[in-house]
C-alpha positions as CSV (number, residue, x, y, z in Angstrom):
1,X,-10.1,13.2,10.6
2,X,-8.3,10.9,8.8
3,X,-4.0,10.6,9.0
4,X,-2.2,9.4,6.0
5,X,1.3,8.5,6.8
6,X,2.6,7.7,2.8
7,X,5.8,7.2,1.6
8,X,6.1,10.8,0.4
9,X,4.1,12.8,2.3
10,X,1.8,13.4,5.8
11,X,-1.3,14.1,4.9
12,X,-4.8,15.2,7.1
13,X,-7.9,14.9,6.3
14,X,-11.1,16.4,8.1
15,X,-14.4,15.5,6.4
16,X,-18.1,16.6,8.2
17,X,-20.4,14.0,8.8
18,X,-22.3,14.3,4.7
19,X,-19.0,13.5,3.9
20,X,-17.7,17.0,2.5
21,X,-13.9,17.7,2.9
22,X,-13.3,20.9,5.3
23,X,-9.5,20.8,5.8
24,X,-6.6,19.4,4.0
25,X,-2.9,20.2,4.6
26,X,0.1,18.0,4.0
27,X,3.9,17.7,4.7
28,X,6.6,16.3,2.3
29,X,8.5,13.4,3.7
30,X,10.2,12.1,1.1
31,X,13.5,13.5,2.3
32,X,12.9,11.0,5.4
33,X,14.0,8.1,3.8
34,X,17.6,6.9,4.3
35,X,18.9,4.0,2.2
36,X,22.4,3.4,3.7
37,X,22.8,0.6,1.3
38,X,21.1,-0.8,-1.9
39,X,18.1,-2.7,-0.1
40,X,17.6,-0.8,2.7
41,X,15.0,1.8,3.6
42,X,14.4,3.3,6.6
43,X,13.7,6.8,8.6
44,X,14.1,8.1,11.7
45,X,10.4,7.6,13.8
46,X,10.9,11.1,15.7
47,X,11.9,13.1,12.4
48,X,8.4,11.5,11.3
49,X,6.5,11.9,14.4
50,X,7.6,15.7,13.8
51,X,6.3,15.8,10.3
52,X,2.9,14.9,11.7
53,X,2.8,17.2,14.1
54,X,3.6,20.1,12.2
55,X,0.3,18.6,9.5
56,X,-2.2,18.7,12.2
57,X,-0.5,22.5,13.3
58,X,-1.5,23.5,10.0
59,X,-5.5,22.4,10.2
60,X,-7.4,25.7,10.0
61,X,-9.8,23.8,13.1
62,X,-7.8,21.4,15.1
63,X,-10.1,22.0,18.1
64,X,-13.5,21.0,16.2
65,X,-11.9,17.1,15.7
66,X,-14.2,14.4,17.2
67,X,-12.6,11.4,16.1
68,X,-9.3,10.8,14.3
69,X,-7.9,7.8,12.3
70,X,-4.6,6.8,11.1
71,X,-3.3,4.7,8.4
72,X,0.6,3.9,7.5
73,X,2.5,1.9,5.5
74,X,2.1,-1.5,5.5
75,X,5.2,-4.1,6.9
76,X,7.1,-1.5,8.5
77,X,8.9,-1.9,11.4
78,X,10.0,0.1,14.7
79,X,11.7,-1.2,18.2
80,X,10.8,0.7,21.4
81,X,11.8,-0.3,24.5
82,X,9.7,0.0,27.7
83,X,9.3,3.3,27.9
84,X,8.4,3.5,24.1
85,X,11.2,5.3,23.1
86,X,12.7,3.9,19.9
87,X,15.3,1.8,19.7
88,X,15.8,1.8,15.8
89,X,14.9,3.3,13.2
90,X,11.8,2.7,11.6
91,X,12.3,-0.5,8.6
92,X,9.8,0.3,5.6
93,X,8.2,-2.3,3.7
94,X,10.3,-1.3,0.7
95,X,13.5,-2.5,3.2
96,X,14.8,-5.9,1.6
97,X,17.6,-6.6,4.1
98,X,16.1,-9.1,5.6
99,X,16.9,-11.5,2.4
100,X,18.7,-14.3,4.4
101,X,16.2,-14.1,6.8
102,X,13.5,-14.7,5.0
103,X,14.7,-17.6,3.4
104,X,15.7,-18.9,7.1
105,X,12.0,-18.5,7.9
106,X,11.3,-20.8,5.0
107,X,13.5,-23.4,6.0
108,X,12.8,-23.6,9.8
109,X,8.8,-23.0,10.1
110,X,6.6,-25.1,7.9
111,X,3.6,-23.2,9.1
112,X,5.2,-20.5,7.3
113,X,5.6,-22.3,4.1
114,X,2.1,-23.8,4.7
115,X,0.4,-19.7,4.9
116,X,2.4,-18.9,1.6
117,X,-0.9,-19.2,0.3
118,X,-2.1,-16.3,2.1
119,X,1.2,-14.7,2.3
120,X,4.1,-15.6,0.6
121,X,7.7,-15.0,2.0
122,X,9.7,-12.0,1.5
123,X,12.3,-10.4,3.0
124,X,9.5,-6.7,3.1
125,X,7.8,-8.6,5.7
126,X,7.8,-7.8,9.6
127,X,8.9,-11.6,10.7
128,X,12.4,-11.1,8.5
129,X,13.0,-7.9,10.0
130,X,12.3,-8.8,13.6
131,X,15.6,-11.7,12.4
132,X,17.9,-8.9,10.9
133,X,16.8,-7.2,14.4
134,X,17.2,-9.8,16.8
135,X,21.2,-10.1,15.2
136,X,22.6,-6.6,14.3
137,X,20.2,-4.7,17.1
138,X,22.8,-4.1,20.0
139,X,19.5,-3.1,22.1
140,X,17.4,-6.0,20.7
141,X,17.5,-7.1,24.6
142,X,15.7,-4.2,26.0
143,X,12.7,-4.0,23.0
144,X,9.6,-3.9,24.9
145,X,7.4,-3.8,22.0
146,X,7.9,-4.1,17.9
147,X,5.4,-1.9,16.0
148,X,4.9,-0.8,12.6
149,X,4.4,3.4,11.8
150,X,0.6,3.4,12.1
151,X,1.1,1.8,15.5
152,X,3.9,4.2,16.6
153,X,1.6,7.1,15.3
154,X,-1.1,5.7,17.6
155,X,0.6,5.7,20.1
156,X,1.9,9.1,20.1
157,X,-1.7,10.3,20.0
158,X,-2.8,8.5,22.7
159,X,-0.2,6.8,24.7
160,X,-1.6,3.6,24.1
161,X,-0.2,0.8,22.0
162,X,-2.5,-1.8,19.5
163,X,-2.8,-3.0,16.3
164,X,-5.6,-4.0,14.1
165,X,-5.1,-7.3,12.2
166,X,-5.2,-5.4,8.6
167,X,-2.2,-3.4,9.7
168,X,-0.2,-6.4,11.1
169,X,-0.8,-8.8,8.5
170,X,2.1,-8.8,7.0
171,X,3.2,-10.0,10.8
172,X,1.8,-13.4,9.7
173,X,-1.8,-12.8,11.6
174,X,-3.9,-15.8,10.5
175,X,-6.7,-14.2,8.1
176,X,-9.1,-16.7,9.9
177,X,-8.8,-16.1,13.1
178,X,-7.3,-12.6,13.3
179,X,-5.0,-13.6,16.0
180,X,-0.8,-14.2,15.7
181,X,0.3,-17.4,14.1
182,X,1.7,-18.7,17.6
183,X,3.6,-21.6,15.9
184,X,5.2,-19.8,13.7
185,X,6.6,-17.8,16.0
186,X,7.5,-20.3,18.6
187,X,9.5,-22.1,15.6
188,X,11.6,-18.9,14.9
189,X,11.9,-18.6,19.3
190,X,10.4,-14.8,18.8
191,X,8.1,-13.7,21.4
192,X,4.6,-12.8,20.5
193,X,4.8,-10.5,23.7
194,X,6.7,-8.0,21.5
195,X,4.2,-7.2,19.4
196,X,1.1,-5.2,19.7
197,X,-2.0,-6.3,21.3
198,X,-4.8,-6.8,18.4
199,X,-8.0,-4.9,18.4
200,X,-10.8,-5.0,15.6
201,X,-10.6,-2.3,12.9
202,X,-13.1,0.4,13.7
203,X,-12.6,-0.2,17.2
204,X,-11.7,2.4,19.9
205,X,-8.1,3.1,20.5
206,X,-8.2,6.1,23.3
207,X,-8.0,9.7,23.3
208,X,-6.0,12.0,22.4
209,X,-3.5,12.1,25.3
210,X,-3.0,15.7,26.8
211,X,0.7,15.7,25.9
212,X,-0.6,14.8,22.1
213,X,-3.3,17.8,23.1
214,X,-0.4,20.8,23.9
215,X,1.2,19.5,20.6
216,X,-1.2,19.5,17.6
217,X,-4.5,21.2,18.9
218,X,-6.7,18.4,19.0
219,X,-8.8,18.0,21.6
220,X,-8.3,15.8,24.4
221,X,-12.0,14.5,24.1
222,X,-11.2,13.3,20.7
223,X,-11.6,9.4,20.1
224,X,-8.8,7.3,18.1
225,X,-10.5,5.2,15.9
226,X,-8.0,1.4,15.4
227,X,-7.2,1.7,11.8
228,X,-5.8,0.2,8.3
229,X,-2.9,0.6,6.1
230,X,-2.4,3.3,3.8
231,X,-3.4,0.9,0.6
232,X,-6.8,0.0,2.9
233,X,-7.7,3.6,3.3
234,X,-7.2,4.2,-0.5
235,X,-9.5,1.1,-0.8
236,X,-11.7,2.6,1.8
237,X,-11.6,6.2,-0.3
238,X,-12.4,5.1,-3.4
239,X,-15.9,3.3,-1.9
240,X,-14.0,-0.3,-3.0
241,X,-16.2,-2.3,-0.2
242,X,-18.3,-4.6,-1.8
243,X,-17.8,-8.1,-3.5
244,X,-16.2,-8.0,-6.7
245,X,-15.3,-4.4,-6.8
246,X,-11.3,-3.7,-6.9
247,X,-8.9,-0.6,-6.5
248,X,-5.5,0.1,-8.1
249,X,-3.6,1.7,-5.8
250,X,-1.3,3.7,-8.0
251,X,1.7,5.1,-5.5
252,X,5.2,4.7,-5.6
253,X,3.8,1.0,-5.8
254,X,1.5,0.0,-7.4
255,X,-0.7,-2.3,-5.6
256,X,-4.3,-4.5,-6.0
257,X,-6.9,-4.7,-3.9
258,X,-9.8,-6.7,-4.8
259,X,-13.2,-7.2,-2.0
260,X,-13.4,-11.1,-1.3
261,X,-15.3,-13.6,0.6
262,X,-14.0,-16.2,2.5
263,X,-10.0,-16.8,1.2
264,X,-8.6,-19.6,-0.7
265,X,-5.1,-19.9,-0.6
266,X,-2.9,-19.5,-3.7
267,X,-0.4,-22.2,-4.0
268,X,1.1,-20.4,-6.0
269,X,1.9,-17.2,-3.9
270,X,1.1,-15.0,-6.2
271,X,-1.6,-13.1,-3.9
272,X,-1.9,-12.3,-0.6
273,X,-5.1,-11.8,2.0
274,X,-5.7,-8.9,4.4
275,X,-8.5,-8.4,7.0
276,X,-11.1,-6.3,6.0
277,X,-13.9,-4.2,7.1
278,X,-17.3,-5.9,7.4
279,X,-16.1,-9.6,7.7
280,X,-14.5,-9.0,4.2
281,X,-11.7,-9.8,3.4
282,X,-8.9,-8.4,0.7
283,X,-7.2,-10.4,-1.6
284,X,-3.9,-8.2,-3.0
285,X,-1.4,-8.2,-5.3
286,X,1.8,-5.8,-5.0
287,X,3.8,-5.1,-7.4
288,X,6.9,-3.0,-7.4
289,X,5.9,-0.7,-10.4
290,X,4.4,2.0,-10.0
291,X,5.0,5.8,-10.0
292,X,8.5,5.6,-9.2
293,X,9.8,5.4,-12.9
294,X,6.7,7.9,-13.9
295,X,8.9,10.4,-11.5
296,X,12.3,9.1,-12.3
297,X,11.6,9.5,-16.4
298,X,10.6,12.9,-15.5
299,X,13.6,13.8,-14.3
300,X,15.6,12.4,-16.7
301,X,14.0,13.6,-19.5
302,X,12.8,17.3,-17.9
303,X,9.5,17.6,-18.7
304,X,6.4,17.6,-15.9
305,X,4.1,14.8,-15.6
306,X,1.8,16.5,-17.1
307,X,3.6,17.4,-20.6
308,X,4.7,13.7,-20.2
309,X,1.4,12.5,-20.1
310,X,0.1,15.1,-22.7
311,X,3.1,13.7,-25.1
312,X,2.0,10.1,-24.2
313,X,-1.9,10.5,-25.5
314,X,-0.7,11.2,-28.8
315,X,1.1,7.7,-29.3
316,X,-0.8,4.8,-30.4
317,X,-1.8,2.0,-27.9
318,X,1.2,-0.5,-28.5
319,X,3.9,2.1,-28.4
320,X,4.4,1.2,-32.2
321,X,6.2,-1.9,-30.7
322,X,8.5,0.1,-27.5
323,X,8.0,-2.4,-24.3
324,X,8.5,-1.3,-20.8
325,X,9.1,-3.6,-18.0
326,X,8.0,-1.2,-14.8
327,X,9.3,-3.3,-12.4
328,X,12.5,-2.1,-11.7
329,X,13.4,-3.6,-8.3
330,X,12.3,-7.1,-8.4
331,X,9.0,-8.3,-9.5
332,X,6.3,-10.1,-7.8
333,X,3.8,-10.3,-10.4
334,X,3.5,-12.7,-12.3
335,X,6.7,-14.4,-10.8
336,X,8.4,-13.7,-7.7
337,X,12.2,-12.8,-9.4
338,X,13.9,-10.0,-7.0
339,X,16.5,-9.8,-9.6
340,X,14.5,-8.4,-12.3
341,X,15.6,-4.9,-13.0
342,X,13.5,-2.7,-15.6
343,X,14.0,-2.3,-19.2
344,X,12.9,-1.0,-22.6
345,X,12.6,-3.4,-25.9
346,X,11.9,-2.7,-29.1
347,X,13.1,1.3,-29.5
348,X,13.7,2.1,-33.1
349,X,14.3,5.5,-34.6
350,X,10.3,6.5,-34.9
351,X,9.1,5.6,-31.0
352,X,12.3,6.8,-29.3
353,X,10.3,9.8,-28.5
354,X,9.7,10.7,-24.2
355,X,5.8,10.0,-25.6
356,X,6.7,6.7,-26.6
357,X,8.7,5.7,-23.5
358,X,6.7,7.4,-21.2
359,X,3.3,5.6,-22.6
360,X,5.1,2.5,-22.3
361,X,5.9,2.5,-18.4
362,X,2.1,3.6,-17.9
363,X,1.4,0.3,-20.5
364,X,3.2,-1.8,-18.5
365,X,1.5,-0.5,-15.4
366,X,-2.0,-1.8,-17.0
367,X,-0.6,-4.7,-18.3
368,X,0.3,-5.4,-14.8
369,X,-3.0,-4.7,-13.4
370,X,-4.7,-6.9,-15.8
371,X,-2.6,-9.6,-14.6
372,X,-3.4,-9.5,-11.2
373,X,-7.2,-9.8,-12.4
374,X,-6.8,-12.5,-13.9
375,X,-5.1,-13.7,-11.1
376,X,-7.6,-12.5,-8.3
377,X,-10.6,-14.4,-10.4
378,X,-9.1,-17.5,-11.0
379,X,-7.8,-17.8,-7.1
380,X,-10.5,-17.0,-5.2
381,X,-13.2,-17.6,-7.6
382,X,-14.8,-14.0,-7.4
383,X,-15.5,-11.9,-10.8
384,X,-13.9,-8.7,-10.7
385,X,-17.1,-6.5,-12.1
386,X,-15.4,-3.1,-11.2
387,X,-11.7,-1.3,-11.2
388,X,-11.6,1.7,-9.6
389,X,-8.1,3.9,-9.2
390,X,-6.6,5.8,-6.4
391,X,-3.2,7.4,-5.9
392,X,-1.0,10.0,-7.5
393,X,-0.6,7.7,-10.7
394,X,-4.8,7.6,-11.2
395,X,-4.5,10.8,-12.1
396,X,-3.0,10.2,-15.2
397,X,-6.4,9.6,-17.9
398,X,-4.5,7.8,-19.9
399,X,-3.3,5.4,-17.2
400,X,-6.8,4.9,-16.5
401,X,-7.2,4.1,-20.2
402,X,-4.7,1.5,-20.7
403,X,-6.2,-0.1,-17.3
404,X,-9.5,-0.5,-18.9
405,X,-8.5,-1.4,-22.1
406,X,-5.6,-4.1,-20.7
407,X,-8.1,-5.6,-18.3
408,X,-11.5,-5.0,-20.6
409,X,-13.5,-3.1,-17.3
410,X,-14.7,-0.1,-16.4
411,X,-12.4,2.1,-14.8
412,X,-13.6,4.5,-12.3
413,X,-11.4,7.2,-11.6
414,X,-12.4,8.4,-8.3
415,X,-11.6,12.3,-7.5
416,X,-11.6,11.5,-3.2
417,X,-8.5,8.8,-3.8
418,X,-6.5,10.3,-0.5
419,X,-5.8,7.4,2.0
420,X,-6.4,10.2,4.6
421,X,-10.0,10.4,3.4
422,X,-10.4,6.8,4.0
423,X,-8.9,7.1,7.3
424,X,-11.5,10.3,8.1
425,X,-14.6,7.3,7.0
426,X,-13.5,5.0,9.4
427,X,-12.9,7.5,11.9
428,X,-17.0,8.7,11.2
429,X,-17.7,4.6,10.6
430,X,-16.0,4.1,14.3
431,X,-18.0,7.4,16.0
432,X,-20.6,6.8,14.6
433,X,-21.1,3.4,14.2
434,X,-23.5,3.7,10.7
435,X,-22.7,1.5,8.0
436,X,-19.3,1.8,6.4
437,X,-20.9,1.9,3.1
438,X,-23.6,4.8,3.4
439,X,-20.2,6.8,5.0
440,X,-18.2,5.9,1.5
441,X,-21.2,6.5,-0.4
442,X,-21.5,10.4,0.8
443,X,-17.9,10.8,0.6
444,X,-16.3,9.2,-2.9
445,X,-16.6,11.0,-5.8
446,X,-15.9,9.7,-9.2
447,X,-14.4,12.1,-11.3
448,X,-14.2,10.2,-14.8
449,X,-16.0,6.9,-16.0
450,X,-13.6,5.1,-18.7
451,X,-14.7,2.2,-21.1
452,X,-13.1,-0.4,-22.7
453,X,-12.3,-0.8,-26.4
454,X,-11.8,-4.7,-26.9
455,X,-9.4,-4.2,-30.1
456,X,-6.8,-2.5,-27.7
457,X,-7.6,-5.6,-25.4
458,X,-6.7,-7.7,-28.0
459,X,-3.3,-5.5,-28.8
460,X,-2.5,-5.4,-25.0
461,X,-2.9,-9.1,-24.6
462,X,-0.4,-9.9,-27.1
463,X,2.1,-6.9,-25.5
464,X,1.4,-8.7,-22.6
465,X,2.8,-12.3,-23.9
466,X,6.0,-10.7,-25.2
467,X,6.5,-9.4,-22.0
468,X,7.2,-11.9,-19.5
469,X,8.5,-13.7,-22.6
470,X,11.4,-11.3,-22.6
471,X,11.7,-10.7,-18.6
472,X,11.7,-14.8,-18.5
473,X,14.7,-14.9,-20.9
474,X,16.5,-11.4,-19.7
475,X,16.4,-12.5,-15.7
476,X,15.4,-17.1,-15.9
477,X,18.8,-17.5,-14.5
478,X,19.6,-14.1,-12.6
């Protein structure tokens, strides 16, 4: 079984070992998040630890679970103290607080600014937060342990606490090693004590404690499987796992995922790296587009997603001139600006239509995408053969569309996308101990294949241009 932890929702996944899907239930979260001011994000760690309880309550079969695997979102952050009660609430990786803090860790580690390559600075990360902690925390003095919500989840199924080096790498985890970056940490006087001890991915957490038993169900024989963050497990889903094959994650971010050898930094910081499974390793590019102004536009202009999109496949590729900019909290891609704010360009009288606007956010998605391709390849020297999609964005064809045409590759819309069903392979990959791959291979299923049409390239290149052309004059001196 896999666990999905998402920004939205709890979702549970339990697949049999050919890789069929026998149970799927889910909880809405999205009323979880609190955002007592502009940057912040956060939600109470019990109110969530309730939401997952009352998933795995609805599985028809709680009892027949033989292995169970959870994935979170990435950079988030929780204090407990030694008892592992929480001390705060839990920081997600959307949480910019931290700004100041960041830019302190900037100034005061230079093996910090030296693993920029691998992971550039930003207040989203855990280090920052673990700052903004340390001096508005009351309690800082009594945290025991710092954890992010896939950790705190493990923990509540087991009563044990570790991490994998996929899920803590936005804790500065050398992508080498797999250990903490000691330095780093000894130059910002944190203590690598507070955070969890790192385990392999795939490698055996516990069982399911008998409290976690009276709770949800699951049996106490049940193994937990050390997993990855929700993004991973999408990667995972979609059967992304060899060289040169890469997954759009489209959530409430949007975020790239492309199978690499061994890293090379960017100088850049364009990119980042995360562990992988296999000796792999990822090299990613977040974005803060998305399917947060797919849902927002909805709203505003009351129509479904659906009619949205059905309105959108009748405009022509270009928009008939109408440019988006999807990033509407700050960009990372292809310049790190947190200033930028989202816009529209170009609206005359004929494409001020919701079609036209709506087609344009899901154009500036691809454009995005295609972006980070180009990107990915010229970094770390690895050809990106394949896109495939996952999240509730993918579902969208014509998303899919503009991806391939914007990037000129295949796209792949894969029908298993869930995170939890890349959670439930690694929980079979870490029972079970067969190759990663032949697991994937049972279990993803591509619904659509969608092929590129190089004049629309040629049309999305130029869109492109124009652009960051306008976001560089709009935001150079914000």
């Amino acid at each position: 079984m896999g666990i999905d932890v998402g920004s939205s929702s709890v979702k549970a996944c339990v697949i049999d070992h050919d890789g069929r899907t026998l149970d799927f239930t889910s909880t809405d979260i999205g009323n979880l998040i609190r955002r007592p001011a502009p940057s912040w994000a956060e939600r109470d760690s019990e109110a969530l630890w309730d939401a997952v309880r009352l998933t795995l309550q609805k599985l028809a079969d709680p009892t027949s679970v033989e292995s169970v695997c959870v994935d979170a979102t990435s950079g988030s952050v929780l204090a407990v103290d030694r008892d592992l009660c929480p001390l705060s609430p839990i920081l997600l990786y959307s949480d910019k607080r931290a700004k100041q803090e960041a830019e302190y860790v900037g100034q005061e580690s230079s093996i910090a600014r030296d693993y920029e390559g691998c992971l550039p600075l930003d207040p989203c990360l855990v280090i920052p937060k673990i700052l903004w902690m340390r001096s508005h925390l009351a309690s800082f003095g009594n945290v025991e342990n710092i954890l992010s919500e896939g950790d705190f989840v493990q923990m509540k199924l087991t009563d044990r606490v570790c991490t994998s080096p996929n899920v803590a790498g936005k804790a500065h985890v050398d992508i080498i090693s797999g250990d903490y970056l000691e330095e780093l940490y000894e130059d910002l006087k944190i203590h690598t004590d507070l955070l969890p001890r790192i385990k392999p991915i795939g490698a055996l957490v516990g069982q399911i404690s008998e409290s976690c038993s009276r709770q949800t169900k699951l049996p106490e024989k049940a193994v937990v499987i050390n997993g990855v963050t929700d993004s991973t497990a999408s990667d995972i889903a979609t059967g992304t796992l060899s060289i040169g094959q890469l997954n759009a994650s489209i959530g409430t971010s949007l975020v790239v995922h492309a199978v690499a050898g061994s890293p090379i930094p960017d100088r850049a910081k364009r990119i980042y790296y995360k562990s992988y499974v296999e000796g792999k390793t990822l090299a990613g590019g977040a974005t803060d587009a998305g399917t947060l102004p797919m849902t927002n536009l909805s709203r505003l202009l009351g129509k479904t997603l659906q009619e949205l999109n059905f309105e959108a496949e009748r405009v022509p590729a270009g928009c008939e001139g109408l440019i988006a900019q999807p990033q509407w909290i700050g960009s990372r891609v292809p310049d790190h600006n947190p200033n930028v704010r989202g816009f529209f360009a170009g609206i005359t009288e004929s494409n001020c239509t919701a079609g036209h606007i709506f087609r344009s956010i899901l154009e500036g998605n691809a454009l995005l995408v295609s972006q980070l391709v180009d990107i990915i390849e010229e970094v770390t020297r690895t050809k990106v053969l394949e896109i495939r999609t996952s999240g509730g964005g993918s579902k969208s064809d014509i998303q899919n569309r503009t991806i391939s045409d914007a990037t000129g590759r295949q796209v792949l819309a894969v029908e298993t996308n869930e995170a939890s069903i890349g959670s439930a392979i690694l929980a079979a990959w870490g029972l079970t101990h067969e190759p990663i791959s032949a697991i994937a291979h049972r279990t993803a299923k591509i619904r659509e294949r969608f092929e590129p049409s190089l004049e629309e390239r040629d049309l999305y290149a130029k869109v492109g241009e124009r652009l960051q052309l306008l976001t560089a004059k709009i935001y150079r001196d914000a």
